[in-house]
C-alpha positions in Angstrom: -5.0 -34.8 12.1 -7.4 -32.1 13.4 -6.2 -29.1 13.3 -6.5 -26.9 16.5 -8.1 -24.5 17.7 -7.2 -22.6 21.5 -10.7 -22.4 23.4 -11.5 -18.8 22.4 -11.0 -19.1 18.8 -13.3 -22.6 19.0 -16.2 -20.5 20.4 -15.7 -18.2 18.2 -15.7 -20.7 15.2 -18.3 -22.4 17.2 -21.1 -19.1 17.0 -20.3 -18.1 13.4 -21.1 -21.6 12.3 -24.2 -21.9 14.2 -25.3 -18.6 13.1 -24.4 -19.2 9.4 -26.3 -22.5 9.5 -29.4 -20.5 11.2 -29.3 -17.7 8.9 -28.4 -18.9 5.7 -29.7 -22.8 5.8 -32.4 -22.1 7.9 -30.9 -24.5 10.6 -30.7 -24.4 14.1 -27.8 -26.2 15.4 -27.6 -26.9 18.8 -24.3 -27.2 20.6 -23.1 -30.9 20.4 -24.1 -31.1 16.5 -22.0 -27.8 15.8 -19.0 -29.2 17.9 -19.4 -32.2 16.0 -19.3 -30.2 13.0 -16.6 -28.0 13.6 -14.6 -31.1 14.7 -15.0 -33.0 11.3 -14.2 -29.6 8.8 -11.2 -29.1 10.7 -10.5 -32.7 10.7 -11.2 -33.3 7.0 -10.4 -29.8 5.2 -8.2 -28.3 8.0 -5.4 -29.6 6.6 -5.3 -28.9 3.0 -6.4 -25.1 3.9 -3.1 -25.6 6.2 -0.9 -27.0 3.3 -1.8 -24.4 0.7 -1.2 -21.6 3.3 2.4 -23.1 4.0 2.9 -23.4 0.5 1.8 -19.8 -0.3 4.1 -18.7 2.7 6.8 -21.2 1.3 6.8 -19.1 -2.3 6.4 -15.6 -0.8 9.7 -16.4 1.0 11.5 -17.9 -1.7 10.5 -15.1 -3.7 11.6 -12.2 -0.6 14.6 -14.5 -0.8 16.0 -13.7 -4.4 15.1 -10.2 -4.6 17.8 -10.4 -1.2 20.3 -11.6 -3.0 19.7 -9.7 -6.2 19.5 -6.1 -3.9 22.8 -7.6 -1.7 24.9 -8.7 -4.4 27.9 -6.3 -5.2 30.4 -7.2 -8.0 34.0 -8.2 -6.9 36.6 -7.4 -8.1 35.8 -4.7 -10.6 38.5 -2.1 -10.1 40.6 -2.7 -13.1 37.8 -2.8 -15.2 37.2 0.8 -14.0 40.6 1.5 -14.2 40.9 0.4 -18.1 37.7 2.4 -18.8 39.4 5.7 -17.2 42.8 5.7 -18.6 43.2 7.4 -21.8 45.0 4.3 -24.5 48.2 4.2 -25.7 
């Protein structure tokens, strides 16, 4: 599954690949080839850029997720035990 692209970013994507290709491969690609192009890296590597970036957002949560419950935690029912520490023994 492609993944995609609204029509501004695509033109975008579309002129940085052609002028990479021209200026660093010595290439000029016209504009079918370069849709063509675009079309089959987001086709074929689209996806695994997509999965690592869900789980990289998957492990920054889970990791804002336990410092949550470590900063929201409060102990329960701990007034005896400071009541015991206070009183002077017997």
């Amino acid at each position: 599954m492609p993944i995609p692209l609204d029509k501004d970013t695509s033109a975008r994507a579309l002129s940085s690949l052609r002028r990479y290709c021209a200026e660093e491969l010595d290439l000029e690609l016209r504009e079918l080839p370069a849709q063509l192009f675009l079309e089959f890296i987001l086709t074929e590597i689209g996806p695994s850029i997509y999965n690592q970036a869900l789980g990289d957002a998957q492990s920054f949560l889970r990791d804002r997720v336990a410092d949550l419950e470590d900063a929201c935690h409060q102990p329960e029912f701990g007034y005896w035990n400071r009541s015991t520490a206070k009183r002077p023994a017997r």
